[in-house]
C-alpha positions as CSV (number, residue, x, y, z in Angstrom):
1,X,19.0,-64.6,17.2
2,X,15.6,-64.0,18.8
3,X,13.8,-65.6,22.1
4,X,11.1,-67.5,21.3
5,X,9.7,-68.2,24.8
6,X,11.4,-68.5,28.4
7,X,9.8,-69.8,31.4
8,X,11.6,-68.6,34.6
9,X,10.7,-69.5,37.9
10,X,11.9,-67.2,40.9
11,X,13.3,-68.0,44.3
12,X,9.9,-67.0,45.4
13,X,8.1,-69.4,43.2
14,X,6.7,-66.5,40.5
15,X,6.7,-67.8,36.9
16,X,7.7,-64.8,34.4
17,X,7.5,-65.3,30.9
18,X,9.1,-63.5,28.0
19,X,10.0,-63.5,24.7
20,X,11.1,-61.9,21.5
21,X,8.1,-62.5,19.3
22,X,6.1,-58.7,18.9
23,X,2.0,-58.7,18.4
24,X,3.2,-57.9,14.4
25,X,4.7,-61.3,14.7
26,X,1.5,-63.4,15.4
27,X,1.1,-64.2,11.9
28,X,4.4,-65.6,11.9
29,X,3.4,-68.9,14.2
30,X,1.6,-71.3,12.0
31,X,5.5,-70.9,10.4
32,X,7.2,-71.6,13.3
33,X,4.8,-74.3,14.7
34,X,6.1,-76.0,11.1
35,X,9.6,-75.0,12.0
36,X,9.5,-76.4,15.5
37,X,7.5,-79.6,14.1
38,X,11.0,-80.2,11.7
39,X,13.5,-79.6,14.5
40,X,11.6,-81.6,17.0
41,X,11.6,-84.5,14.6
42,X,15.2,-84.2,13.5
43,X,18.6,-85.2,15.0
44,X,19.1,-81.6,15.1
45,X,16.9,-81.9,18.1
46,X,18.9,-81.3,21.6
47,X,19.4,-83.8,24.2
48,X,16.5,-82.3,26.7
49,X,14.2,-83.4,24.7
50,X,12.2,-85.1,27.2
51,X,12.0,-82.3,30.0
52,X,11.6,-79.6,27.2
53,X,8.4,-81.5,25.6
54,X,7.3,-81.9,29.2
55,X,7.4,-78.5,29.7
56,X,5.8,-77.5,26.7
57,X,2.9,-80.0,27.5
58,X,2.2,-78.7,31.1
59,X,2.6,-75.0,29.7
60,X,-0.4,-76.4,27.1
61,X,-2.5,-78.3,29.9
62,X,-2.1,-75.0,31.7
63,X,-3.6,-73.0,29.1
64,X,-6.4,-75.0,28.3
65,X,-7.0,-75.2,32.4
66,X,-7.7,-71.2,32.0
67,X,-9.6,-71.5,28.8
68,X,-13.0,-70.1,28.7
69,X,-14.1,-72.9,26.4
70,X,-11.9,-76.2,26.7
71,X,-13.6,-78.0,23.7
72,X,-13.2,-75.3,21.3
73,X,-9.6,-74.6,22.8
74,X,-8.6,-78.4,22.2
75,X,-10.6,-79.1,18.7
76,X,-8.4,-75.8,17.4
77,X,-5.0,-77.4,18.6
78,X,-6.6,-80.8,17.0
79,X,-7.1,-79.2,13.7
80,X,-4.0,-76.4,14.0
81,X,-2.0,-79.9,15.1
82,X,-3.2,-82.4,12.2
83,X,-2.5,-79.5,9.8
84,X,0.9,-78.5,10.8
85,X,1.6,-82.5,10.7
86,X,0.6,-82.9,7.2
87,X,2.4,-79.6,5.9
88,X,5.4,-81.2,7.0
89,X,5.3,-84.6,6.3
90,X,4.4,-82.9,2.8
91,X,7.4,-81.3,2.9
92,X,10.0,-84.2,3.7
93,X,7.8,-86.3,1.3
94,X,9.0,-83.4,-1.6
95,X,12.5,-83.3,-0.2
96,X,12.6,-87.4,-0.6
97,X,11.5,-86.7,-4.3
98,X,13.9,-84.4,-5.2
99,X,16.7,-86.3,-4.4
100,X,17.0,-85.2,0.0
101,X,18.6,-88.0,2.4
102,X,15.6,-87.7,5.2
103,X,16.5,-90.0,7.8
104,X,13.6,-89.3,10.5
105,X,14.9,-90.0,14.6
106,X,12.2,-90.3,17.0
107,X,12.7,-87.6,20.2
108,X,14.7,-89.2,22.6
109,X,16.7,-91.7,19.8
110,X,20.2,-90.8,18.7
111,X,21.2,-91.2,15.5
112,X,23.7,-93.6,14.5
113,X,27.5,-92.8,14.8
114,X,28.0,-92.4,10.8
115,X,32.2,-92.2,9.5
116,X,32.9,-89.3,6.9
């Protein structure tokens, strides 16, 4: 098991980060940003779906707030974003061929009590 990202906040109001990920491991995130995408649009998601994706939207609206170049910062999430989406709905697409059970739940949604 590795730490992807943690956001702590302190008594005294300092936000630390950290994580497990090395600079090696950079080439690794178009991967995980597909991984993520699956999870996230999956009844394996958790139940804090809501404050998590909150989070990770203000920790995204943060960045781009520091960004030398906003425009260029938010046409590479566009593209990185539209990209990411097709390689997965790719993916489930295949799965559906091949025989899968996909059932897709929405964040937020629960999936339906099924009996064994």
């Amino acid at each position: 098991m590795r730490k992807i990202i943690e956001v702590i906040e302190k008594d005294n109001g300092v936000i630390c980060f950290n994580t497990d990920l090395k600079m090696i491991d950079i080439v690794e995130l178009p991967v995980l940003a597909g991984r993520l995408a699956y999870y996230m649009m999956t009844r394996l998601w958790g139940g804090n779906e809501k404050i998590v994706l909150a989070v990770i939207r203000n920790l995204a609206i943060a960045d781009l707030a520091v960004s030398y170049n906003r425009k260029d910062m938010i046409k590479m999430l566009d593209q990185a974003s539209s990209e990411t989406s097709r390689l997965v709905h790719d993916t489930i697409d295949e799965m559906k061929k091949n025989g899968w059970q996909i059932t897709e739940f929405a964040p937020g949604v629960k999936p339906p009590k099924q009996s064994n």
